[in-house]
C-alpha positions in Angstrom: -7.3 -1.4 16.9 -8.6 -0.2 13.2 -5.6 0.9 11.0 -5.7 3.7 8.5 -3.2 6.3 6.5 -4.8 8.9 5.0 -4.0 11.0 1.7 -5.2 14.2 0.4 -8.2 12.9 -0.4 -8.5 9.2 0.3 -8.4 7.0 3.8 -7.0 3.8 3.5 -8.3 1.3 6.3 -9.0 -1.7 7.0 -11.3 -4.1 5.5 -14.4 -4.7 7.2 -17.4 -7.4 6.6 -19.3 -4.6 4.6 -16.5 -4.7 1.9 -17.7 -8.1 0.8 -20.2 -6.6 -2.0 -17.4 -3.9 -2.3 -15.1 -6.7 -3.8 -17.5 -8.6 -5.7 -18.1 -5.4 -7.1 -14.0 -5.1 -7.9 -13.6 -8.3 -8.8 -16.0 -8.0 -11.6 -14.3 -5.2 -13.4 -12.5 -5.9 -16.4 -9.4 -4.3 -15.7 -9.2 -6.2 -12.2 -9.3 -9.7 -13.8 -7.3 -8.6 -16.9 -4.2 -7.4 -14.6 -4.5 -8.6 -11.0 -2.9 -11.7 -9.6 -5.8 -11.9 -7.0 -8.4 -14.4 -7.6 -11.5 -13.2 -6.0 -13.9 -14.8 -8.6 -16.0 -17.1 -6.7 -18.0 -16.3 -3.1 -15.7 -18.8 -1.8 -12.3 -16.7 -2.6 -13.8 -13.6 -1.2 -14.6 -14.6 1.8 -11.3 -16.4 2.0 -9.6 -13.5 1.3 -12.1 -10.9 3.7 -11.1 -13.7 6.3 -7.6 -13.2 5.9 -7.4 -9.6 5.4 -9.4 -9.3 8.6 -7.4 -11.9 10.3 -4.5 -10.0 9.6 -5.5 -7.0 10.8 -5.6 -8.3 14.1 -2.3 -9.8 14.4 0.2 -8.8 16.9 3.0 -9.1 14.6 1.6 -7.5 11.4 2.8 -8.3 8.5 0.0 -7.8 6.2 -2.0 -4.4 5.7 -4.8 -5.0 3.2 -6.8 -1.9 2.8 -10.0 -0.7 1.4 -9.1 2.8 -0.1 -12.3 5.1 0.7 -13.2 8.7 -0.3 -12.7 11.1 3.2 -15.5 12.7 2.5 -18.8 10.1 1.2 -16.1 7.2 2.2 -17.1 5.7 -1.4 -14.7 2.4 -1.8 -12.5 3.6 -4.5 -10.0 0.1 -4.3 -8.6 -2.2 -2.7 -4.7 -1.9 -1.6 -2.0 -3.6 0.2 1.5 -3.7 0.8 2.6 -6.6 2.9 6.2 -7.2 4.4 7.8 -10.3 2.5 8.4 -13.1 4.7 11.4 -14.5 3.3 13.1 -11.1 3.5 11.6 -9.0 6.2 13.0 -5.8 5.0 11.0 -6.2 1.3 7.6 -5.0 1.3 5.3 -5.3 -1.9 2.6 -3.2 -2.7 -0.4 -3.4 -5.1 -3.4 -1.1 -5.8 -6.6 -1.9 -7.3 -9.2 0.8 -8.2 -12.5 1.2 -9.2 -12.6 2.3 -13.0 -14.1 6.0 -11.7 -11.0 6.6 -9.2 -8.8 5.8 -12.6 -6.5 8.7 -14.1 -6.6 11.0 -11.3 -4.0 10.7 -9.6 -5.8 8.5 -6.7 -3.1 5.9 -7.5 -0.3 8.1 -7.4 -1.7 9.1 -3.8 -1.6 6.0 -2.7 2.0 4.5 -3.7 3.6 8.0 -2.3 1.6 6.8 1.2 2.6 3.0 1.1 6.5 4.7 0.2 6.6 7.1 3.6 4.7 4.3 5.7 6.8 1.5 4.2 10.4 3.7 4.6 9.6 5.8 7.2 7.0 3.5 9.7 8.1 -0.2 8.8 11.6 0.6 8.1 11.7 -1.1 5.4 15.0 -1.4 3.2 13.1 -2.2 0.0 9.2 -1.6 -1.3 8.5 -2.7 -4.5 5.7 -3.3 -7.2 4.6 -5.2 -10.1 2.4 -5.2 -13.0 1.3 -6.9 -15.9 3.1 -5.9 -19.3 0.7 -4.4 -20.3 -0.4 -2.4 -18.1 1.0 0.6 -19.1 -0.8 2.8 -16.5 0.1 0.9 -13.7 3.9 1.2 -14.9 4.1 5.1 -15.6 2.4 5.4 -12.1 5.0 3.6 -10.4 7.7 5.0 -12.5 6.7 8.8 -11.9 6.6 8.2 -8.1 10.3 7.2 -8.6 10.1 3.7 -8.6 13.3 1.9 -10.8 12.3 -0.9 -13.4 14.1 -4.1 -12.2 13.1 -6.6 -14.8 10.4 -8.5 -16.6 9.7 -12.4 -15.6 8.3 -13.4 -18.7 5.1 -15.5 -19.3 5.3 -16.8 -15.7 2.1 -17.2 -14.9 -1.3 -18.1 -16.8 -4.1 -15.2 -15.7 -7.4 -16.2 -16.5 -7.0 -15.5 -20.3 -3.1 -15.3 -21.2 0.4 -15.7 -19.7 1.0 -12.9 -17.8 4.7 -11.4 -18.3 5.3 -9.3 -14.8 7.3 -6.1 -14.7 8.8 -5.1 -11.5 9.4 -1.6 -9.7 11.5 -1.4 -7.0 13.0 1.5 -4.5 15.2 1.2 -2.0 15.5 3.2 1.4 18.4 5.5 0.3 16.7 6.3 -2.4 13.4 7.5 -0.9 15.9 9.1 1.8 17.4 10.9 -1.1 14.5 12.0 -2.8 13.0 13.2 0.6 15.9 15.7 1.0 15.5 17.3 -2.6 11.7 17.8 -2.2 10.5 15.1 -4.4 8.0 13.0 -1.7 5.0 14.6 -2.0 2.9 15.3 1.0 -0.6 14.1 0.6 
């Protein structure tokens, strides 16, 4: 069965053999290996990951929903997005978006968290969905925050990405909070 959530103007589904070229293409762009804690730079660790993602998709028990984000009307890959229930803590569930730089500053992103907040709330149950970001990735931070997302903390320098340590802010909301923020009209509808 093919899983998708749609917004106002993107579907986000699941990734398919024909998104291989879509993420060498992804994985080639700046941004993606200046920010992104995914290592998709060799054949090998895309089709690693396409093989996971895919497996995933077919699991009985999902835990994992890694999506290509496509334009509803050419169905253009715009990104690649997930948010994946933490299995440590089953009622966590992390999310991360990764965009082409033409679906950048738009507000595609912003589409995309408020869907991964009502599917992760309202679908999965979740107590918790949170987010993180490179430092200095300012963008990626004001996104999260304007969709209502609290800053929790930096871990500092944690981890070495590609060209520097990475220090990683994280965004966090809980399920009373979306449930608040609901009630007073502030979830947009996509």
């Amino acid at each position: 069965m093919t899983f998708s959530l749609t917004t106002g103007r993107l579907i986000l589904g699941d990734l398919q053999e024909r998104d291989r070229s879509n993420l060498r293409l992804l994985a080639r762009d700046p941004a993606f290996q200046k920010y992104v804690l995914v290592w998709l730079d060799t054949e090998e660790q895309i089709d690693t990951f396409l093989r996971h993602a895919i497996e995933e998709a077919n699991a009985k028990d999902r835990q994992d929903y890694t999506l290509a984000a496509r334009e509803k009307g050419t169905g253009a890959f715009a990104g690649l997005t997930f948010i994946v229930i933490d299995p440590r803590y089953p009622t966590s569930a992390e999310f991360g978006i990764a965009l082409l730089p033409a679906f950048c500053k738009n507000g595609y992103g912003t589409e995309i968290l408020e869907s991964f907040l009502a599917f992760g709330f309202t679908t999965l149950g979740m107590h918790r969905v949170f987010g993180k970001c490179d430092e200095q990735n300012i963008p990626s931070a004001r996104m999260m925050e304007r969709c209502g997302l609290v800053y929790e903390g930096t871990i500092r320098e944690h981890v070495w990405l590609r060209d520097h340590w990475r220090s990683t802010r994280y965004y966090g909301m809980l399920a009373g909070e979306y449930s608040s923020r609901s009630k007073k009209g502030g979830n947009n509808t996509w």
